[in-house]
N, C-alpha and C positions, 0 to 999 in steps of 0.2 A: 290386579295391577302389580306391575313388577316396586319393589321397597327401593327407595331414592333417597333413603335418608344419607347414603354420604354427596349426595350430589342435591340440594335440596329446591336447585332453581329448575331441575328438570323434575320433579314431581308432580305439577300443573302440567304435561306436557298438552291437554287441552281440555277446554268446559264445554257443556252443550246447555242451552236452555231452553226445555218445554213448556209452550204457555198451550192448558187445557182451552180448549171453545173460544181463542181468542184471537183476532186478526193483526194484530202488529203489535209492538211491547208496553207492558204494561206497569206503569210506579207501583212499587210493595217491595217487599219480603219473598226470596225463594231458599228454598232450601234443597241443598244436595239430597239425592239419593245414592248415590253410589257409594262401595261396600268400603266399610271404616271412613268415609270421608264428612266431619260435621262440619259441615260449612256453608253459612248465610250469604246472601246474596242481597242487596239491598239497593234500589232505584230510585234514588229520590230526585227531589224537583232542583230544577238548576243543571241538570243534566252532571248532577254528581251519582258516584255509586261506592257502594262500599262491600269489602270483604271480609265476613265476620267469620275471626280463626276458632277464637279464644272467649270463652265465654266464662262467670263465675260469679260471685259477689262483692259485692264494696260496700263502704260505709263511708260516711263524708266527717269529720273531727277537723272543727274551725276551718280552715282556709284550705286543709289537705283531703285529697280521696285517695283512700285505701281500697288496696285492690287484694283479697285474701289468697293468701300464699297456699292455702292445706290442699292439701293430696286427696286425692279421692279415687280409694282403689274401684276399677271396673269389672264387669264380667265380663272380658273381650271373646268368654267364650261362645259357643252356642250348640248346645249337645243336644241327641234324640236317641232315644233305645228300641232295639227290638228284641221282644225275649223268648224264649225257647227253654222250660225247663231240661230236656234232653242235649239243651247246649252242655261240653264237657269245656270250651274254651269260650275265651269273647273275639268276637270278630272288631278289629279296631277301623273305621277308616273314617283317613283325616283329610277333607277337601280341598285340595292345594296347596299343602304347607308352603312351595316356592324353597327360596331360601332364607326365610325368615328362622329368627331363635328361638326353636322352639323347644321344649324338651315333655320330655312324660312320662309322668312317675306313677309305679304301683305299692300299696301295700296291706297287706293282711293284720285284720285288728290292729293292734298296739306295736306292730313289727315296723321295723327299719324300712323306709319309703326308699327302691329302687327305681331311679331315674336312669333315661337314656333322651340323648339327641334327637330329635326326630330326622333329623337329615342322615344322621348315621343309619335309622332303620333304613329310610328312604335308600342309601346306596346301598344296603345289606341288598334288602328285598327286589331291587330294580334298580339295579347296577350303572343301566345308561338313563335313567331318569326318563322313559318312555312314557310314563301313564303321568297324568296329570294328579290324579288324588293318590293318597300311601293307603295301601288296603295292609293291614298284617292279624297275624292273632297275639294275644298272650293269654296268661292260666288265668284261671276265674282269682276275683282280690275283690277285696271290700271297699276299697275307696282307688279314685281316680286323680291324679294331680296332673296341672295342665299349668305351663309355666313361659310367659313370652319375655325372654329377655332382652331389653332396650339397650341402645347403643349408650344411652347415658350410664348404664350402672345400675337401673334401675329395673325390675324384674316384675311381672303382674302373676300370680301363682292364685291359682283357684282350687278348691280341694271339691270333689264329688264323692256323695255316696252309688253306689252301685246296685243298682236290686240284685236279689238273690240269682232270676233267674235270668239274669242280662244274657242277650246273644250274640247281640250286636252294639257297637257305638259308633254313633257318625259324630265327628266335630267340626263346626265351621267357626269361624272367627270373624272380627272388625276390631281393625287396629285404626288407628288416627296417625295419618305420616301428612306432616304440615312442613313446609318452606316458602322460600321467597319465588316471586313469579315476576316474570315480565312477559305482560299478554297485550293481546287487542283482542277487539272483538267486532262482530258484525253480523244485522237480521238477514237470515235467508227467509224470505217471502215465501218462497214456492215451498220448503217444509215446514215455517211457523215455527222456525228454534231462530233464539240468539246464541251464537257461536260465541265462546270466547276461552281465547288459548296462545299457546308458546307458538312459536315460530313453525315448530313439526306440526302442529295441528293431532298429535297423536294421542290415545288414551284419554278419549273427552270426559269429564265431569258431566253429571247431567242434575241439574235445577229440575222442580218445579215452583207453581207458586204454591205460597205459605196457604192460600183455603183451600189448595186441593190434595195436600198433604193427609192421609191418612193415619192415625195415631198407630206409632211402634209398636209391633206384636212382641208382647213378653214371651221372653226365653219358655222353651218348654219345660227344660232345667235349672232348676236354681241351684250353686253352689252351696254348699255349705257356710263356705268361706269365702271372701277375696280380701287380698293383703298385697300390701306393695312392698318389696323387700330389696333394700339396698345390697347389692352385691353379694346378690341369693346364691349359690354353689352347691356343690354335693361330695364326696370324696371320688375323686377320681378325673374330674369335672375340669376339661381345660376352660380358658379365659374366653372369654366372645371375642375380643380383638384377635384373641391367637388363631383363631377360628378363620378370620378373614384376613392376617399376616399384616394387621396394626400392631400399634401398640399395647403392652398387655397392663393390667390395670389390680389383679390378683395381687395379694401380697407376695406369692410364690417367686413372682417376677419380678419384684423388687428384692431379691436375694433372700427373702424366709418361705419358708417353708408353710404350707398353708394346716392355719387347726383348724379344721370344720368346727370344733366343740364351740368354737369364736363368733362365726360367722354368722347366724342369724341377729338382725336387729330386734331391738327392744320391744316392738310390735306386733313379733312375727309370733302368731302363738299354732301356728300347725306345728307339727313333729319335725322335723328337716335332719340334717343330715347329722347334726348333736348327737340323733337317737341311732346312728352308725355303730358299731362297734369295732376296735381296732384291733388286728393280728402285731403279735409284740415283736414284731420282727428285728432280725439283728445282723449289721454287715458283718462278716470276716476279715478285720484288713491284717494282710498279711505284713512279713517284715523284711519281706526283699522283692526286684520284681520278678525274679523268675519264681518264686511260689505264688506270686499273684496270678501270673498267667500260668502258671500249673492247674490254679483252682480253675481260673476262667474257662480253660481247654476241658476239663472235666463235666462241667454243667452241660444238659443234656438239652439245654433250651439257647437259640442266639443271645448270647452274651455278651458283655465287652466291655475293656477295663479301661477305667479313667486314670489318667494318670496325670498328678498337678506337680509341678516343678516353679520352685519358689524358694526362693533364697534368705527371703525378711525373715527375721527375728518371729513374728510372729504366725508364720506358716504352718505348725502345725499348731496352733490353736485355730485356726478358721477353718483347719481341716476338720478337726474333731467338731467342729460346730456342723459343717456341712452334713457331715456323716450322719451325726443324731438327726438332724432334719430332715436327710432322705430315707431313713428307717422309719421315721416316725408318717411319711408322705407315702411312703412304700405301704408301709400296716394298714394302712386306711385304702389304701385300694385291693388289698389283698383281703380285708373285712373281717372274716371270723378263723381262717387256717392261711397255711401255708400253700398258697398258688405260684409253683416255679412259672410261669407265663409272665408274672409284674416282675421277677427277680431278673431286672434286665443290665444292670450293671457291678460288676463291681469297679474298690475305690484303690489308689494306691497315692503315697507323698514321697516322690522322689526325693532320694538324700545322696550324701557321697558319695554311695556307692555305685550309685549311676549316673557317675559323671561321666564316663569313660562307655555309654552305651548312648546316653545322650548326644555325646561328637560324633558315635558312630552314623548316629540318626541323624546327624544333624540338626539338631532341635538347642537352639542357643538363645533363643525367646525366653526373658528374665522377668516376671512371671509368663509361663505359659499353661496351659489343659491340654492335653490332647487322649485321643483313644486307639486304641488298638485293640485286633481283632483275637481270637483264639490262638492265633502261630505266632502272634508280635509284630503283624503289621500297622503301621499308622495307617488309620482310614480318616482322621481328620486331625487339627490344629489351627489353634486361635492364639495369639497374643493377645493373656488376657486373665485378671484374676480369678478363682474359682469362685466367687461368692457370684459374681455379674453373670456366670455362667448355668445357673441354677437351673434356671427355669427348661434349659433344654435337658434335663435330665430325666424325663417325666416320661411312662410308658405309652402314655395318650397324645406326645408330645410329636411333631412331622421330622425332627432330628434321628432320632431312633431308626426311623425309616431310609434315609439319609444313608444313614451306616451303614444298614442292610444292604443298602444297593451298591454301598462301594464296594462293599464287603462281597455281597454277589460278583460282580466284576470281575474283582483280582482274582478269587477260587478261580472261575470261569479260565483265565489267563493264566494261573502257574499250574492247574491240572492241565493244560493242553499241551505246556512245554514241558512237563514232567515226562520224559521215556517209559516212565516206572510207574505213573497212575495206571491204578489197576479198573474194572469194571465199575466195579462200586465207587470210585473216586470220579470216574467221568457221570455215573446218573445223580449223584449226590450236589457235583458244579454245577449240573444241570435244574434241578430241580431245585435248589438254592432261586437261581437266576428266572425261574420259573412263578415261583410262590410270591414273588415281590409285589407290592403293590405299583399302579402306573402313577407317579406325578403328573402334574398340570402341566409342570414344567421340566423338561429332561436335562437343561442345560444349566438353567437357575443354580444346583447346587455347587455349582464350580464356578462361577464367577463371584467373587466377592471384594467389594472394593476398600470396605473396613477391615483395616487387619485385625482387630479384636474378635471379630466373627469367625466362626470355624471355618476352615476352608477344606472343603471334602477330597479324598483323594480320586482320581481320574484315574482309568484303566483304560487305554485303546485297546480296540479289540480286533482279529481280522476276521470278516462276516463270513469269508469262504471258508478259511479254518474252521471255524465255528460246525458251518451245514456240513461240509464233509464229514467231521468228528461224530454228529449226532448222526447222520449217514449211515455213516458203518457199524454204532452203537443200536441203529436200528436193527440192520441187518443180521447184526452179531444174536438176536435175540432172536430171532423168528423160530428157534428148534426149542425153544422156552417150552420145559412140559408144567411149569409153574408158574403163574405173575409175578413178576416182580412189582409189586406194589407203589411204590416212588419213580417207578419206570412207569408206571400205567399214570399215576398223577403225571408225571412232567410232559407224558402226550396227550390227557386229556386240557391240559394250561395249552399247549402248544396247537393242536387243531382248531380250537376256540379262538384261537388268535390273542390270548393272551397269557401265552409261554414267554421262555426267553427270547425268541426272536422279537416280539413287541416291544419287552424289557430294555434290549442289550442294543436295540438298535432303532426303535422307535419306528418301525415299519410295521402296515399291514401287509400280510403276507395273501396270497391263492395258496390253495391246498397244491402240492407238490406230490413225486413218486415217493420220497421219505412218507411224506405225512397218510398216504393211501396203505404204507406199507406198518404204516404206528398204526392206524383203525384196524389191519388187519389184524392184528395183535390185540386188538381190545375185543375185538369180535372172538374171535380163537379161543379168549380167556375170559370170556364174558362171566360164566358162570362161575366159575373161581373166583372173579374180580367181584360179582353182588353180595356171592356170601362171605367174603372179607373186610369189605368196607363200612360195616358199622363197625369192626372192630378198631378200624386202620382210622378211621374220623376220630374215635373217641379215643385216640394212643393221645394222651394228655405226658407233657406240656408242649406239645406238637399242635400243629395248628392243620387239621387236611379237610376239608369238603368236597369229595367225591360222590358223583351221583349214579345211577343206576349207569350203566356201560350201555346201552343201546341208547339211552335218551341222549346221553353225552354225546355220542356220535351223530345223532342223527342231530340234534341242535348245530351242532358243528358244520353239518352239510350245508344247512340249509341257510345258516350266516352269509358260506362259501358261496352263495349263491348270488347274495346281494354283492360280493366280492370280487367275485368274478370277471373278469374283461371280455369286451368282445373279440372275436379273432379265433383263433385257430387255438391257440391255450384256454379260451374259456372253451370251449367247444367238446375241447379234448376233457374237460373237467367235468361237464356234463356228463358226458358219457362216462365216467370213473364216478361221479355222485347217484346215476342212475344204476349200476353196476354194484353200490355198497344199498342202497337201497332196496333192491332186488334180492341180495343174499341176507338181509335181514328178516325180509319177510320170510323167504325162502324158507329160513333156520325155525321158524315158527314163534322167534324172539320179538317180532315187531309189537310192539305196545302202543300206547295211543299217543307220546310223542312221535316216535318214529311215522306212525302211518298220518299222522297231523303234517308234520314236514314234508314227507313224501309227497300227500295226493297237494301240495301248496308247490312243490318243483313238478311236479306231474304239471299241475294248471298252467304250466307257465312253456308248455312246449306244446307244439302243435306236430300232428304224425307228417308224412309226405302230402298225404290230399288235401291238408288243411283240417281235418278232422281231430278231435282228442280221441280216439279209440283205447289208445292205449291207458289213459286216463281212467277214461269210464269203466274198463273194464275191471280194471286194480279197485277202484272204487265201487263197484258193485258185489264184488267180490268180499269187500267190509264189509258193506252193509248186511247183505246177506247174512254172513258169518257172527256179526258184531252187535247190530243194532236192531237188526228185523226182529217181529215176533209179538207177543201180543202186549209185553207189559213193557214198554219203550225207556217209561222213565226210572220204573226198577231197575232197567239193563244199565242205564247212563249212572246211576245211583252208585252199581256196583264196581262201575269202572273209574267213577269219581272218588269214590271212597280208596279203589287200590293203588293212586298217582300217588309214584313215588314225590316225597318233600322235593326233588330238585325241579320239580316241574312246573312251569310260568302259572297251571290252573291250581298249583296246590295254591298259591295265594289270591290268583284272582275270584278263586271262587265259586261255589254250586251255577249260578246264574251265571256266570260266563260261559261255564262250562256247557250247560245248555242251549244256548244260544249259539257258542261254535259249532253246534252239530244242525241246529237246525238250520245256521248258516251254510255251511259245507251243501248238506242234501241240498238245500233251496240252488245254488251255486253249480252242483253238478246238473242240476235239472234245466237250470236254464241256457248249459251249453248243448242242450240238446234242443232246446228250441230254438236257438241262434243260429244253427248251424245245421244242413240240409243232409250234409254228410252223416250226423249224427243219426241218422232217424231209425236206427236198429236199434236204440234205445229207450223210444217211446214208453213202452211198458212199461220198464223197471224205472224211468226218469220220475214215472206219476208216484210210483211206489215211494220213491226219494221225497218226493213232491207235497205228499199226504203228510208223511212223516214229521215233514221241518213243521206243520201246521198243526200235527201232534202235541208236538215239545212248545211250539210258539204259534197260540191260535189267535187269528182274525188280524196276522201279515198283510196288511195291502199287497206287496211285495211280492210274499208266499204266495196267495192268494191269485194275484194274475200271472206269474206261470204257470201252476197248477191249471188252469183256466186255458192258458194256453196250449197246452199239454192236451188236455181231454179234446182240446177242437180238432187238435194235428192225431186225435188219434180217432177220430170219427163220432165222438161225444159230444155234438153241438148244446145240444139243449142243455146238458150237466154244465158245459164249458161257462155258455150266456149266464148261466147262476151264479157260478164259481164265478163272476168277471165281476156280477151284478154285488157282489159280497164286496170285490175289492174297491169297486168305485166306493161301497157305502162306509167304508171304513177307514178312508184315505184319513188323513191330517193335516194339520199346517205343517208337522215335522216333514213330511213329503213333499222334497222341489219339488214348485211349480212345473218344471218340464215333464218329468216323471208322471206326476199325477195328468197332465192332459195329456201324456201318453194311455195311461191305463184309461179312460173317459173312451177316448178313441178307440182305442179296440175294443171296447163294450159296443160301440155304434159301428163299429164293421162286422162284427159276428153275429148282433140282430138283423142288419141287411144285406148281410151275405156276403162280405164283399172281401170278407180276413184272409 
C-alpha cells in the first residue's frame, strides 16, 4: 500500500471483511490481516461497531483512567538469509521499499556504521524505478542496521548480526500508517465479505474474525536491538522533510550547523554516527573578490563562491560563525581525508571594495547571498541574511544542483557566441550540460514568489543553434584516430536520451543522423574506449560512469525503439537500428546485451511473408555459437560471471539471468509453432526447446511447446508425453485460459485431431 500519512483520511481508501463458514455477519471481534495494518473490528449488539486504532495499558487512580504514554520500540523488520560460504559479497534485497524512509547501515566490528538512503540505492541501481523490490550487493560486514524514519521525528532503528557466511538478505517490513476515515459499508451475499471503505472503494483492508485468526509467526530473525530514536541522523544525512520539499526540522536548518557528536538520545545505546570521525577541514576566505574567484576558477571539481553583502555592524561576526559551521559540516562528511567532491563551495563578505562591482551587477539587496560561478557569473540571488540561508549549503542539498544547471545553461550559451571557442570549449559546454541530473521539475527553479529565496538564474537557449553546433562537432571528429573521452561520455548521456538535449530542453528525442553518426564513433573507438574507461570513471574528483561501448549502444537502440513513431521516420530508424546491430555482430563485438537487445527488436518485426526468418536465423546462429553443448549451465555461468557492472543482469542476478535464456529459447520456439511459414525450423526450434527445459525443468509453458514441436515434427507419441507432463504440472499461477488450452491439445493429439 502506497504511505498516506500526509493525506491521512485517504489511507482507509477501503476494508473488506471475510467471515470463514459463515452465511451473513456475525457480532465479535475481527482483526485485519493486511501488511502493517493492527486494526480491530468490533460488531456489537444495537447495531453499533467499533474501530480499534490504538491499543495499550491504563490504570484507573480515584475518578481518573490513565492511559500509558511509553514508547515501545518494534521490529518493523522481518529478515531471512541465505548462505554461501564461497559468497565474496551479500546479496541485499529489500521488498518494496515504495517511497518510504528508509535507510541502511553497514559496519565492521567496532568501526564507524555507514548509512545510505534506500531510495538513493534504489535510483542508483534502477534509475526509472521499473522492478518493484531493490536487489543490490555490498561487501561482507558484521552487523546490519535497518532504520524507518517517521514523519514525526521519530526513527525505529534495528541492529543485526550477520553470520559469517551470509549470501544473501531479504528484508520485508510492517509499518502501522493510521488516520481519520469517512466510510460506509455493505454485505455482498454472493461473495460472503462485508465491505467497508472511502468513497474510491480502493486498496481494501481485509478482516477476518478473531477465532479464526491464526497466532503471528515469529520473525526468523531476531534483532539484537530495537530503539526508537528522536531525530536519529548520520553525518552527511539530509532532513526527511527536505527529502519531500517540507519543512526541515534538523538543526542545520534552523541556521546551525549540525554536531552528529550531539544527536543521539539518552537511550540510544547502538554506535551511531558519534562514532564518525571528522576531516579537520579548513575554508580559505580570501581578502578581495577577485582572489576569491581566482581560487574558485582553479579547483578542479564544480565549485562556486558565495558571496554575502551586508552592511550591519555585525556582518562579519555571523560570517565567521557561518564559516566555522560549514568546515565543521563539511569534515564530517568528508570523514577521515580530504575528498575535493564535498569541497563544493567557497565563502567571500563583501566590503567597500566592492561596492563599485556590486552596481555593476546590480545587486542593491541590503542584506543579500548570492553565488557565482567560475568566470563571475551570478547563477543565483535571494534577499536575505546569510544565517537563514544555511541549510542550502549542504553537498546533499537539491540547491547545489540548481546551480549546476544554471551554470550548465549559460556555458552552453557564451561558448556558442564565443567565435573563438575552440574544440575542447564546445565538448566541455557540452558535457557540462550532459552530466546534470534531471529535476521533477524544469521550471520550478525559476519561479519564486518569496524574495528571500534564491532565485536561479535562466539562460534561453536556441534548440537549432544548439543541434547544428553538436552537428558539426560531430562531424568534425569522425577522422579521430583517438577518443576523446568526454566526447565519448557526452554521446553515450545523449543517445540514451539523457544528454543535453533532455537537460536543456526537456524533450525526448528519436535517434537522428548526428546521433547514428556519434554510435559510429563509439563503434570505431570501441576498443580504445573499454580499455580507458576504468581509468576515465575513476579520474576522482570527477564524477564519470561509462559502460562497456557496445552495451551502451545497443541499450540505447533498443530504448530507441520504444521511442520511436510510427511513419516513415520510425521506419527509417528501423532500418538504421537494424543496420548498427548488424555491424556489431558483424565486428564479432556483440556480447550478451547487444544480442539481448537485438533478437527483442528482431521479435518485434515480421519479414515480407509474415514469417520471422530473419530472426530465427540470427538467433540460431547464438545459440549454436553460445549456448549449445553439453554443459549449458557452466556456459551461462561463464557468460554470467563476464557482464560487464553496467548491465541490468549484473544486479538482477544469477536467476534472472537464467531464466532470460530459457525464456528467449522457449520464445523463439514458439514462433515457429505459430506460424506455418516458420516450419524450416522445426529441428533447431526443438533443440531451443529442450534447452529452455534444461536451464528451467517441468515449464508447463516449456513443456507444451516442446510437445508441440515434436508432433509438427512427426514425433506423436514423444509429443502425447511431453503434453501429458505439461497438463500434470500446471498451477494456479497458470491463467485459467492458458491452462484449458494446454488440457486441449493433450485431447487433440490422443485423438488425432491437433
Amino acid at each position: 500500500m502506497r504511505n498516506f500519512i500526509w493525506s491521512l483520511s485517504l489511507l482507509f481508501a477501503g476494508m473488506s471483511v471475510f467471515f470463514a463458514q459463515t452465511k451473513g455477519i456475525e457480532k465479535g471481534t475481527y482483526l485485519s490481516t493486511n501488511k502493517g495494518e493492527k486494526i480491530k473490528l468490533n460488531l456489537l449488539d444495537d447495531n453499533k461497531y467499533e474501530l480499534v486504532f490504538y491499543t495499550g495499558d491504563y490504570e484507573i487512580k480515584g475518578d481518573s483512567l490513565v492511559f500509558s504514554k511509553k514508547e515501545k520500540s518494534e521490529n518493523r523488520f522481518d529478515l531471512s538469509f541465505k548462505n554461501d560460504k564461497k559468497a565474496k559479497k551479500v546479496k541485499i534485497k529489500f521488498l518494496n521499499p515504495s517511497y518510504y524512509s528508509f535507510y541502511i547501515g553497514t559496519q565492521k566490528g567496532s568501526e564507524a556504521i555507514q548509512y545510505q538512503r534506500v531510495s538513493d540505492i534504489k535510483t542508483k541501481v534502477d534509475p526509472n524505478w521499473t522492478s518493484t523490490d531493490l536487489d543490490f550487493e555490498i561487501d561482507k560486514t558484521d552487523f546490519l542496521y535497518l532504520v524507518y524514519e517517521d514523519y514525526d521525528g521519530k526513527s525505529d532503528v534495528s541492529k543485526y548480526a550477520l553470520p559469517k557466511d551470509v549470501s544473501e538478505v531479504t528484508i520485508d517490513y510492517q509499518l502501522q500508517l493510521l488516520g481519520r476515515m469517512n466510510i460506509a459499508g455493505f454485505y455482498d451475499r454472493k461473495t460472503n465479505e462485508l465491505k467497508v471503505s472511502e468513497r474510491s472503494g480502493k486498496d481494501p483492508l481485509v478482516f477476518m474474525n478473531e477465532k479464526d485468526v491464526q497466532p503471528a509467526k515469529a520473525p526468523t530473525v531476531v534483532p539484537l536491538e530495537n530503539n526508537i530514536v528522536t531525530n536519529w541522523t548520520y553525518p552527511g544525512k539530509s532532513s526527511y522533510y527536505d527529502s519531500y520539499g517540507g519543512a526541515a526540522t534538523d538543526s542545520i536548518y534552523n541556521g546551525l550547523a549540525v554536531d552528529s557528536t550531539a544527536v543521539p538520545a539518552a537511550d540510544y545505546t547502538i554506535d551511531t554516527a558519534s562514532s564518525y570521525s571528522q576531516y579537520n577541514f579548513k575554508l580559505k576566505i580570501e581578502s578581495s573578490l577577485s582572489k576569491a574567484l581566482a581560487a574558485t576558477k582553479e579547483a578542479a571539481s564544480n565549485k562556486f563562491l558565495v558571496v554575502y553583502h551586508d552592511s550591519n555592524k555585525t556582518a562579519k561576526e555571523t560570517f565567521n560563525a557561518f564559516v566555522k559551521d560549514q568546515e565543521t559540516q563539511t569534515g564530517y562528511n568528508m570523514y577521515d581525508k580530504y575528498y575535493e567532491q564535498y569541497d563544493i563551495y567557497n565563502y567571500y563578505l563583501a566590503g567597500a571594495d566592492d561596492k563599485k562591482w556590486l552596481k555593476n551587477n546590480k545587486i542593491t539587496n541590503d542584506p543579500s547571498v548570492f553565488v557565482l560561478n567560475k568566470n563571475g557569473d551570478v547563477l543565483a540571488l535571494a534577499k536575505s541574511d546569510l544565517t537563514s540561508k544555511q541549510y542550502q549549503f549542504s553537498y546533499y542539498g537539491d540547491f547545489y544542483r540548481k546551480l549546476l544547471r544554471a551554470d550548465a545553461f549559460l556555458a552552453i550559451d557564451k561558448t556558442l557566441k564565443n567565435k573563438k571557442a575552440s574544440d575542447t570549449d564546445l565538448i566541455s559546454a557540452f558535457n557540462k550540460a550532459a552530466l546534470l541530473e534531471a529535476p521533477y521539475d524544469y521550471d520550478s527553479d525559476y519561479t519564486v514568489d518569496d524574495p528571500s529565496e534564491f532565485v536561479i538564474s535562466k539562460t534561453a537557449l536556441d534548440k537549432k543553434e544548439v543541434t547544428q553546433t553538436w552537428k558539426k562537432l560531430i562531424e568534425a571528429h569522425q577522422k579521430d584516430k583517438k577518443p576523446d573521452m568526454i566526447l565519448v561520455e557526452t554521446i553515450i548521456r545523449e543517445i540514451k536520451n539523457q544528454g543535453f538535449t533532455k537537460q536543456l530542453f526537456n524533450e525526448d528525442k528519436i535517434l537522428n543522423d548526428t546521433d547514428f553518426l556519434a554510435i559510429d564513433y563509439l563503434l570505431k573507438h570501441s576498443d580504445e574506449i573499454e580499455s580507458n574507461r576504468a581509468a576515465f570513471n575513476s579520474n576522482a574528483p570527477e564524477i564519470h560512469n561509462i559502460g562497456n561501448p557496445v552495451s551502451e549502444v545497443s541499450n540505447a537502440l533498443q530504448t530507441n525503439v520504444y521511442a520511436s513513431q510510427d511513419g516513415v521516420t520510425g521506419d527509417m530508424n528501423k532500418e538504421k537500428i537494424n543496420s548498427v546491430y548488424k555491424k556489431i555482430i558483424a565486428s564479432g563485438k556483440g556480447n550478451f546485451d547487444a544480442y539481448r537487445n537485438y533478437f527483442y527488436y528482431l521479435a518485434q518485426i515480421e519479414d515480407n511473408d509474415g514469417s520471422n526468418i530473419t530472426y530465427l536465423k540470427e538467433f540460431n546462429t547464438y545459440f549454436d555459437n553460445t549456448l549449445a553443448g553439453s554443459s549449458p549451465i557452466e556456459k551461462l555461468d561463464a557468460i554470467f560471471e563476464g557482464l560487464d557492472s553496467s548491465s541490468s543482469y549484473s544486479y538482477d542476478g544469477w536467476n534472472s539471468f537464467k531464466l532470460y535464456h530459457s525464456d528467449i529459447c522457449n520464445n523463439a520456439a514458439w514462433t515457429v509453432v505459430q506460424k506455418p511459414q516458420n516450419s524450416n525450423f522445426i529441428k533447431d526450434a526443438i533443440k531451443w526447446s529442450e534447452y529452455s527445459l534444461v536451464i528451467s525443468k517441468n515449464n508447463p509453458y516449456y513443456l507444451d511447446t516442446l510437445a508441440q514441436l515434436y508432433y509438427k515434427d512427426g514425433q506423436k507419441d514423444k509429443a502425447v508425453a511431453t503434453q501429458t507432463l505439461a497438463v500434470k504440472y500446471l498451477t494456479d499461477t497458470v491463467e485459467e485460459e492458458t491452462a484449458n488450452d494446454i488440457k486441449e491439445v493433450l485431447s487433440k493429439m490422443q485423438n488425432g485431431t491437433y
